[in-house]
Backbone as JSON Lines, residues from 0, in Angstrom:
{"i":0,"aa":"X","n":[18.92,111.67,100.7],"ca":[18.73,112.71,101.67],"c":[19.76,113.82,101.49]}
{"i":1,"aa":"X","n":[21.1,113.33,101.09],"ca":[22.02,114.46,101.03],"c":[21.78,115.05,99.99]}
{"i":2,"aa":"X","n":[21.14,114.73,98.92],"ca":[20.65,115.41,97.39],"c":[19.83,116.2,97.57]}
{"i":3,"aa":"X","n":[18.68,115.71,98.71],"ca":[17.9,117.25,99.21],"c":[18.15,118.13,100.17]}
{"i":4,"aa":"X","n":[18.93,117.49,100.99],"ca":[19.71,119.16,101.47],"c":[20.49,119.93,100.51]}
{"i":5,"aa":"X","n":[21.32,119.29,99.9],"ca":[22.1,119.95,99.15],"c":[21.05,121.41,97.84]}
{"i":6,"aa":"X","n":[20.04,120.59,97.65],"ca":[19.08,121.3,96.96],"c":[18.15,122.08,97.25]}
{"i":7,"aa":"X","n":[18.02,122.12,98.66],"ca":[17.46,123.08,99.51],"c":[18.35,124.19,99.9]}
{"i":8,"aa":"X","n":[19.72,123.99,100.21],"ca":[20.65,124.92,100.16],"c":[20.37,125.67,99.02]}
{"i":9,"aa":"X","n":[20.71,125.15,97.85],"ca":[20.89,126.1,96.35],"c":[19.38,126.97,96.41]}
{"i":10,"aa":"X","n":[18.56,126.25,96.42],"ca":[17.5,126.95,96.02],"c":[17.28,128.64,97.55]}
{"i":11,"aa":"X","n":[17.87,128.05,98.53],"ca":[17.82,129.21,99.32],"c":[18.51,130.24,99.07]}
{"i":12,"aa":"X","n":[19.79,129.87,98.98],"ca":[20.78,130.56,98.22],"c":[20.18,131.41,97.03]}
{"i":13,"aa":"X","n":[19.6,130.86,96.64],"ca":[19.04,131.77,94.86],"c":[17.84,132.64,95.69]}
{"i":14,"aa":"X","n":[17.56,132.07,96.74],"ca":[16.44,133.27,97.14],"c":[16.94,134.57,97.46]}
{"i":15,"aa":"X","n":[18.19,134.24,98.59],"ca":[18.61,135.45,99.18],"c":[19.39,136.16,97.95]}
{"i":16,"aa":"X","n":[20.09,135.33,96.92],"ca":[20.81,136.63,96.44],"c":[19.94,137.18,95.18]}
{"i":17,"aa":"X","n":[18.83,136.59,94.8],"ca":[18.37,136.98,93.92],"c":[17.41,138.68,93.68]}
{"i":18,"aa":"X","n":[16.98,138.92,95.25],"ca":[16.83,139.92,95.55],"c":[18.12,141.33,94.78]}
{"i":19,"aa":"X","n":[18.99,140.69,95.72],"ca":[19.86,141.78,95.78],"c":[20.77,141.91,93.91]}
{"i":20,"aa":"X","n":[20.37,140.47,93.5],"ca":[20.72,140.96,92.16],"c":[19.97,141.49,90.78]}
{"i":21,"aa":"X","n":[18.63,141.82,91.49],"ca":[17.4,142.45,90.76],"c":[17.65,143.96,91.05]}
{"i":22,"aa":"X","n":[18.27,143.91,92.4],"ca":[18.89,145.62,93.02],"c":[19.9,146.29,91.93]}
{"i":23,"aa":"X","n":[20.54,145.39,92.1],"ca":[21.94,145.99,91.25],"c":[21.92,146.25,89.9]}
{"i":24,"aa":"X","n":[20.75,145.21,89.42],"ca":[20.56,145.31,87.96],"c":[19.4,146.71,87.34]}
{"i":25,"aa":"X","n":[18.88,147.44,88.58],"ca":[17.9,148.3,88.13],"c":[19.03,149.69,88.51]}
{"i":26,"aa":"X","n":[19.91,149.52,89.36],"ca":[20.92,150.8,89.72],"c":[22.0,150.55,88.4]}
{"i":27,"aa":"X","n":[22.14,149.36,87.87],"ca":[22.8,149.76,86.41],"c":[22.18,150.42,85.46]}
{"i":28,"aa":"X","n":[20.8,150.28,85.28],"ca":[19.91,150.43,84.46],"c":[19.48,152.09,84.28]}
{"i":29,"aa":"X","n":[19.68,152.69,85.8],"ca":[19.37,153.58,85.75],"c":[20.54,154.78,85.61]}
{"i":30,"aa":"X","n":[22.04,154.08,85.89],"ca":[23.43,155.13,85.92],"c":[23.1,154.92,84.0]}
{"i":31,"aa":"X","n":[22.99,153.69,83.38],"ca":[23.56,153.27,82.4],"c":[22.79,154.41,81.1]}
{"i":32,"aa":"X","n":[21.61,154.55,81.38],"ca":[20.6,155.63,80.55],"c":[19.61,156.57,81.51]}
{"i":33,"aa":"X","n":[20.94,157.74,81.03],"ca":[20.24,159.14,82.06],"c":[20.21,160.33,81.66]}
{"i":34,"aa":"X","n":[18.93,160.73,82.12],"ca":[18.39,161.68,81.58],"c":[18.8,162.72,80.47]}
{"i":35,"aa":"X","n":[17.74,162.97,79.22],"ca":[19.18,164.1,78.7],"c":[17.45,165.27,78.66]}
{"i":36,"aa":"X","n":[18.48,166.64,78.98],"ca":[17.55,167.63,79.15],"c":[17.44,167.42,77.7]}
{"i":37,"aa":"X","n":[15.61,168.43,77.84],"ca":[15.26,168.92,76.31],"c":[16.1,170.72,76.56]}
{"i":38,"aa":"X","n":[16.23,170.76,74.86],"ca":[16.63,171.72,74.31],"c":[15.72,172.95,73.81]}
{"i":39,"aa":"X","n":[16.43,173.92,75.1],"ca":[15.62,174.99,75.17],"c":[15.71,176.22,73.65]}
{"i":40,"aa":"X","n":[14.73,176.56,73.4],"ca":[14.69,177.85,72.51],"c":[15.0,179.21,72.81]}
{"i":41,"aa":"X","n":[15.95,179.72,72.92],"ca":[15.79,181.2,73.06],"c":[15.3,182.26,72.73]}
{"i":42,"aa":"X","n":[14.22,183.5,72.57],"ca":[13.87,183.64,71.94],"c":[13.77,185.59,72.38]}
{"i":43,"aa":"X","n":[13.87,186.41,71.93],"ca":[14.32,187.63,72.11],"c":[13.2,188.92,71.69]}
{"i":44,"aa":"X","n":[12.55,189.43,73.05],"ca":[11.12,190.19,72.55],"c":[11.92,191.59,72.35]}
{"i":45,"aa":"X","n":[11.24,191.96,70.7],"ca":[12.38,193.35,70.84],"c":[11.87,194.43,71.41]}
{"i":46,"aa":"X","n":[9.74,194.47,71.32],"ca":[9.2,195.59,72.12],"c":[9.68,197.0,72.42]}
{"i":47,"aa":"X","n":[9.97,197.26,70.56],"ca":[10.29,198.57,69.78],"c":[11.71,199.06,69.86]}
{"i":48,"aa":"X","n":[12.44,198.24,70.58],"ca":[14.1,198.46,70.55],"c":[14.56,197.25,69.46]}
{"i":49,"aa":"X","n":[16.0,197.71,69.4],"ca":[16.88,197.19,68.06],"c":[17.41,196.2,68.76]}
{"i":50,"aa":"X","n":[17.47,194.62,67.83],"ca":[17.97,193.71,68.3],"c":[19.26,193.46,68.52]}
{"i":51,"aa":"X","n":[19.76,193.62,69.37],"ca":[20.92,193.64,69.83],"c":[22.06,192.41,69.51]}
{"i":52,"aa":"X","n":[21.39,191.24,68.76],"ca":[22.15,190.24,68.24],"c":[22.36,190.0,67.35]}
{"i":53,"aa":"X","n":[21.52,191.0,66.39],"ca":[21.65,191.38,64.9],"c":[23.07,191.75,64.55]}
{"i":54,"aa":"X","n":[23.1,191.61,63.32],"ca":[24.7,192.5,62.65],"c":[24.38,193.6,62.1]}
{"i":55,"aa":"X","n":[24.83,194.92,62.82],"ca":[25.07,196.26,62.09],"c":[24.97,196.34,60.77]}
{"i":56,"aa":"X","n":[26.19,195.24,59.96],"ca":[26.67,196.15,58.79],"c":[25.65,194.89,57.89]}
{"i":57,"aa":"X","n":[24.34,194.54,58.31],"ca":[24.21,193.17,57.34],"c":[23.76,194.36,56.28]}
{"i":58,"aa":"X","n":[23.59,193.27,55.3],"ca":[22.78,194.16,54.04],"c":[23.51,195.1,53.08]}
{"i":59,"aa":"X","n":[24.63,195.92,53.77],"ca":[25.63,196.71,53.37],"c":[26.51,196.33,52.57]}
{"i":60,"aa":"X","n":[27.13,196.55,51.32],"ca":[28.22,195.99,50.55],"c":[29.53,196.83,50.89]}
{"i":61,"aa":"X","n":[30.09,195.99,51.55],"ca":[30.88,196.7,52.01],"c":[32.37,197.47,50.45]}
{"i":62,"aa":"X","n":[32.53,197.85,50.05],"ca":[33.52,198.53,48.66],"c":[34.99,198.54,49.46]}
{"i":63,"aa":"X","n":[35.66,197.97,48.42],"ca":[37.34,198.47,48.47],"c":[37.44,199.87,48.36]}
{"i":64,"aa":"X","n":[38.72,200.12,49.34],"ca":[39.32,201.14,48.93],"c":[39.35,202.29,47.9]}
{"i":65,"aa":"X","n":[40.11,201.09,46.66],"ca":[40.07,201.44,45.81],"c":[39.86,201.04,44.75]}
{"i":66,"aa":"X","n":[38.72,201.6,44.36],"ca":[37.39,201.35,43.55],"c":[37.67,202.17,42.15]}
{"i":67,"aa":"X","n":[38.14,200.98,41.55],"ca":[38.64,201.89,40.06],"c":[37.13,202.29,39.33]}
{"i":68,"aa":"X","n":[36.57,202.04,39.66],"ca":[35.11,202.34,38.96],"c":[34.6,203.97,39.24]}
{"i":69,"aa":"X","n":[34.94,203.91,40.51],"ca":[34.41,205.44,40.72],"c":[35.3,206.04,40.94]}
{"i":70,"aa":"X","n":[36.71,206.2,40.56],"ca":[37.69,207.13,41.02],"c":[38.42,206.5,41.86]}
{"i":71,"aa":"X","n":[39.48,207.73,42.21],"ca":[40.31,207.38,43.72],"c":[39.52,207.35,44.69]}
{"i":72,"aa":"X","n":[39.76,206.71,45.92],"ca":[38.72,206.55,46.94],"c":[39.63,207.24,48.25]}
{"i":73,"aa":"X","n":[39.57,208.71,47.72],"ca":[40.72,209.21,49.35],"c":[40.08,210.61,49.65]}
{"i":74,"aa":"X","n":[40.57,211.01,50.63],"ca":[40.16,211.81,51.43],"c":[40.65,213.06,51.04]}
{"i":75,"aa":"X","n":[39.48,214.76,51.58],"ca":[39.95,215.44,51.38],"c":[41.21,215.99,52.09]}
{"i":76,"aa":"X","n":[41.21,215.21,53.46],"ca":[42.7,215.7,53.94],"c":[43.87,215.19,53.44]}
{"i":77,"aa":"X","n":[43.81,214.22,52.82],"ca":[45.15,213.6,51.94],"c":[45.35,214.04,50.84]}
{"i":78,"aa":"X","n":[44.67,215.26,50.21],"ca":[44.73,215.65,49.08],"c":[45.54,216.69,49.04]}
{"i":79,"aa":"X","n":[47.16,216.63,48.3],"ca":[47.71,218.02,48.08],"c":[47.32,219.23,46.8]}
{"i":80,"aa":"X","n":[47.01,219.9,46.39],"ca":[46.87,220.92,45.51],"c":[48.31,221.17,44.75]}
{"i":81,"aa":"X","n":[48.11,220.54,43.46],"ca":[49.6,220.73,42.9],"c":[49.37,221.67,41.44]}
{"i":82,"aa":"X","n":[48.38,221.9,41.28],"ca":[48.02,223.07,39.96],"c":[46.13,222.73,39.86]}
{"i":83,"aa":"X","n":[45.71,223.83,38.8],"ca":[44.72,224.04,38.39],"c":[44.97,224.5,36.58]}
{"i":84,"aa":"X","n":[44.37,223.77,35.96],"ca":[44.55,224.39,34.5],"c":[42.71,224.29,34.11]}
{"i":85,"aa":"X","n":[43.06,225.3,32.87],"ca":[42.08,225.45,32.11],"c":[41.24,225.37,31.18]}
{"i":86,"aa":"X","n":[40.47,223.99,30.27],"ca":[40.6,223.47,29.75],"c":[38.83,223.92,28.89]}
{"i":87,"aa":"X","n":[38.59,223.49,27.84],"ca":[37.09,223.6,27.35],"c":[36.64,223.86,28.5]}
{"i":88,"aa":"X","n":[35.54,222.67,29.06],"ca":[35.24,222.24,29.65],"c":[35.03,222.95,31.02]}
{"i":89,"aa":"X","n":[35.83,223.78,31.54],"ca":[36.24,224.75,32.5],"c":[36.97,224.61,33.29]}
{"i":90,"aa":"X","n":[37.49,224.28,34.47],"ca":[39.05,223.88,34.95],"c":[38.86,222.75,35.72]}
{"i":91,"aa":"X","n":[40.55,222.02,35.83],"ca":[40.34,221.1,36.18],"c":[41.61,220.79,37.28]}
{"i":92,"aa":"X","n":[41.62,220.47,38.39],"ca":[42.44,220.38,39.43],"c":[43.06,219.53,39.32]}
{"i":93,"aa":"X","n":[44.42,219.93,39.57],"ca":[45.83,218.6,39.32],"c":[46.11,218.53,40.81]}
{"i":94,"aa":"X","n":[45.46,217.16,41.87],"ca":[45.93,216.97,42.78],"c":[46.84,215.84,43.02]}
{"i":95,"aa":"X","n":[47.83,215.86,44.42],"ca":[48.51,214.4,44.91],"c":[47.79,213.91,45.67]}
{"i":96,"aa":"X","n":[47.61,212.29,45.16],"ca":[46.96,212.02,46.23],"c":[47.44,211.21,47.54]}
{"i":97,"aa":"X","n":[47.49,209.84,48.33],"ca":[48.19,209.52,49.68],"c":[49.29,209.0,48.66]}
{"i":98,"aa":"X","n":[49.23,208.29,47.76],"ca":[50.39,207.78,47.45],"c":[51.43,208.11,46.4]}
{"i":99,"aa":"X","n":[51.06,209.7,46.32],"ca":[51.67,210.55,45.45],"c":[51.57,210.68,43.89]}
{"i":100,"aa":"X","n":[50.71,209.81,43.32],"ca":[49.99,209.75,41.98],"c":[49.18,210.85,42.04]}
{"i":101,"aa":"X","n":[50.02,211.98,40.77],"ca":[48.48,213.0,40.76],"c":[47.37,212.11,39.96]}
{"i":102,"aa":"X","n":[46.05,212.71,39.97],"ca":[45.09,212.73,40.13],"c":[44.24,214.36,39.13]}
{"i":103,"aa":"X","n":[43.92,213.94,38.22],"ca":[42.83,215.05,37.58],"c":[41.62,215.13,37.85]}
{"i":104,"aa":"X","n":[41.18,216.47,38.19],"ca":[39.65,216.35,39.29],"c":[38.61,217.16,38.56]}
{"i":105,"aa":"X","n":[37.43,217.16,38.48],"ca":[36.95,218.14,38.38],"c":[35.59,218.91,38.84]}
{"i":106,"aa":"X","n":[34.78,219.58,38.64],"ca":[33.92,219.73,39.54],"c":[32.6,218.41,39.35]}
{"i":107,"aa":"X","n":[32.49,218.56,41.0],"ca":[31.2,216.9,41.09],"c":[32.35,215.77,41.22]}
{"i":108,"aa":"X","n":[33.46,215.53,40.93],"ca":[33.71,214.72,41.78],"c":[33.87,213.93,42.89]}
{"i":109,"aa":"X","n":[33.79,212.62,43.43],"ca":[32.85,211.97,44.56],"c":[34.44,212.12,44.83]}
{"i":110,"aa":"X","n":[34.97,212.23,46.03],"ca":[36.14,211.36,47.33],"c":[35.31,210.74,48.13]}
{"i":111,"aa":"X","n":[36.34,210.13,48.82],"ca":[35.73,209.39,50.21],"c":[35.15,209.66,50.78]}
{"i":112,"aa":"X","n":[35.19,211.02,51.13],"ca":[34.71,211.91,52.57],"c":[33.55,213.24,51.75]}
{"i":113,"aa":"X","n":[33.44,213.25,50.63],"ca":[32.88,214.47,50.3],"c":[33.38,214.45,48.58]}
{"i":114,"aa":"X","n":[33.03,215.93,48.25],"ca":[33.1,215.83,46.2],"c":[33.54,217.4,46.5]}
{"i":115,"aa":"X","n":[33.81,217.71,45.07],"ca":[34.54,218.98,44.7],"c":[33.08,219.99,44.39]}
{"i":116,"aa":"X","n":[33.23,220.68,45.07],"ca":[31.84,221.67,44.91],"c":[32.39,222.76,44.02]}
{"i":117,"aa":"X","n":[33.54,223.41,43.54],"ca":[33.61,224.4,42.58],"c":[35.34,224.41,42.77]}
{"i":118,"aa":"X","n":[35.79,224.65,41.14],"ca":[37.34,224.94,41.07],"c":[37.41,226.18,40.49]}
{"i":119,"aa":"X","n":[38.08,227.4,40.96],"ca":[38.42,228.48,40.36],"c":[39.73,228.8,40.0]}
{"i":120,"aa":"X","n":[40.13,229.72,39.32],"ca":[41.62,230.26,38.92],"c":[42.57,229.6,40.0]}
{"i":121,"aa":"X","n":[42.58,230.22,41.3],"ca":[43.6,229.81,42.17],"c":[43.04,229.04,43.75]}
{"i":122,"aa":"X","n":[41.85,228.24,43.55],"ca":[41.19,227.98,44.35],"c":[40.31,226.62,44.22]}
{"i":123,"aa":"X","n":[40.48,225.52,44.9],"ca":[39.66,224.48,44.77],"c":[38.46,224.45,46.43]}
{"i":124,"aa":"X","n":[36.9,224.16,45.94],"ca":[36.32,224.63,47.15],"c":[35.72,223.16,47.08]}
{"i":125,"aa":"X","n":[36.3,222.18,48.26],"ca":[35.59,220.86,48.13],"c":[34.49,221.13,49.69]}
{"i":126,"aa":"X","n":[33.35,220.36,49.6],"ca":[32.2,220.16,50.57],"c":[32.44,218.56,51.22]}
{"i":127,"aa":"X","n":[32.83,218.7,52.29],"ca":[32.81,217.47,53.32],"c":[31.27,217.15,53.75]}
{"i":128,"aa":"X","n":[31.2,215.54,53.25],"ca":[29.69,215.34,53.95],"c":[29.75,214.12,54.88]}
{"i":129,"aa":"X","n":[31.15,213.67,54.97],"ca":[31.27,212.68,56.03],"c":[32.64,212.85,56.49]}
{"i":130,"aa":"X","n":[32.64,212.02,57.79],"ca":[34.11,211.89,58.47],"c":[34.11,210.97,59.54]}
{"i":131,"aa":"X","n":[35.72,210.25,58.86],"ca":[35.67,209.39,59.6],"c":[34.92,207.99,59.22]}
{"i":132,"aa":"X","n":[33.78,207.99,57.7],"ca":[32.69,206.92,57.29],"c":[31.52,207.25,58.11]}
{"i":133,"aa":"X","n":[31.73,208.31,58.6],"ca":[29.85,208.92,59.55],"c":[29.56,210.29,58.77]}
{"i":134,"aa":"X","n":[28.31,209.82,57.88],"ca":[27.85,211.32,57.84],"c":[27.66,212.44,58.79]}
{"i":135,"aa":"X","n":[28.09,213.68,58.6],"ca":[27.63,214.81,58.86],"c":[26.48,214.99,59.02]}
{"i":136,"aa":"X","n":[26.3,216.0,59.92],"ca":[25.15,216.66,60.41],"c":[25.01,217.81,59.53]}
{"i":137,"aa":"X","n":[26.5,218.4,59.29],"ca":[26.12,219.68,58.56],"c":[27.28,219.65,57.88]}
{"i":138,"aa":"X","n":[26.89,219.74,56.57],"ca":[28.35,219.86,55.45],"c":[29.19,221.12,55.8]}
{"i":139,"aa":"X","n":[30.42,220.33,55.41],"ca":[31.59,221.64,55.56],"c":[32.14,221.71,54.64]}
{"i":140,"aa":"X","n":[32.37,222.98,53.95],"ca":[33.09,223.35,52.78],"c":[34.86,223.75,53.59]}
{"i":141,"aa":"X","n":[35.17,223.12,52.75],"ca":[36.65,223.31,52.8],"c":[37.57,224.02,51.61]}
{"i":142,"aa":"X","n":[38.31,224.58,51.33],"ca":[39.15,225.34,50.5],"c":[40.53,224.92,50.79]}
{"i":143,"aa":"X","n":[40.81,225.15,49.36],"ca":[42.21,224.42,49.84],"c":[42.69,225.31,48.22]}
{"i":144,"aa":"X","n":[43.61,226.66,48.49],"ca":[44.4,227.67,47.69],"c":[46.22,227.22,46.81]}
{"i":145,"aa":"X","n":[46.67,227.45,45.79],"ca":[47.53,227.4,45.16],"c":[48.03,228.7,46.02]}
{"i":146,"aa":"X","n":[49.38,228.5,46.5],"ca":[50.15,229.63,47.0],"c":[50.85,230.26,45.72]}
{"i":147,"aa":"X","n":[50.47,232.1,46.11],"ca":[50.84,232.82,44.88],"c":[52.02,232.56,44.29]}
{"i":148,"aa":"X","n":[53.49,231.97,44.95],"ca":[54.39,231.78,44.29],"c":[54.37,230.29,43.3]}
{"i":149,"aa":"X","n":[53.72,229.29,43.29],"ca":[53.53,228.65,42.58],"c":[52.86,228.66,41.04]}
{"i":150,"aa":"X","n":[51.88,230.02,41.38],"ca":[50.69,230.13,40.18],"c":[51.79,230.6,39.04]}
């Protein structure tokens, strides 16, 4: 008789807690694997405007400085006028350039900013077609004279 109470106890016992440990085991189940959002696409209508997440300079090679291939790569404002001589060929401009290396020029030569549009006796006439790395709207000729006491 005491073997079946005793076994009626247990088995009650397994009733009541068995509930509550079917509880606990589905609230692990559910902290333990949770939810993962899906991964959204972004996607950008350009509807005739420029994409704004694009890169400016793609596509562009961007060149050194100084580009022994095509010359000095400097500007007409860094350019001092240190003679003009006269050669076959027709004349040819002895300038300084930023880092004080003259420089032999002659007409059609490319700079940075613009090329030499014509050299005369006491007169070099270069055409600016950019500034700053932004083309111009409208080229500017610039002159830049040998002072008479030098000639």
């Amino acid at each position: 008789m005491r073997n079946l109470i005793l076994s009626l106890l247990i088995m009650m016992c397994l009733c009541i807690l068995s509930p509550a440990q079917t509880q606990e085991q589905t609230t692990q189940d559910q902290v333990a694997t949770p939810e993962i959002p899906q991964k959204t696409v972004l996607t950008y209508d350009r509807a005739g405007r420029r994409d704004p997440f694009r890169d400016l300079l793609e596509g562009r090679d961007i060149q050194e400085e100084s580009d022994s291939e095509n010359g000095p790569r400097m500007t007409i404002a860094d350019i001092i006028l240190i003679g003009i001589i006269e050669m076959k060929g027709g004349f040819t401009a002895i300038v300084n350039g930023p880092q004080g290396f003259p420089y032999y020029l002659k007409k059609g030569d490319r700079l940075a900013d613009g090329y030499i549009l014509s050299i005369e006796a006491n007169q070099v006439i270069f055409r600016q077609t950019r500034s700053r790395g932004i083309s111009l709207f409208k080229a500017r000729n610039i002159t830049k004279e040998i002072n008479p006491e030098e000639r």
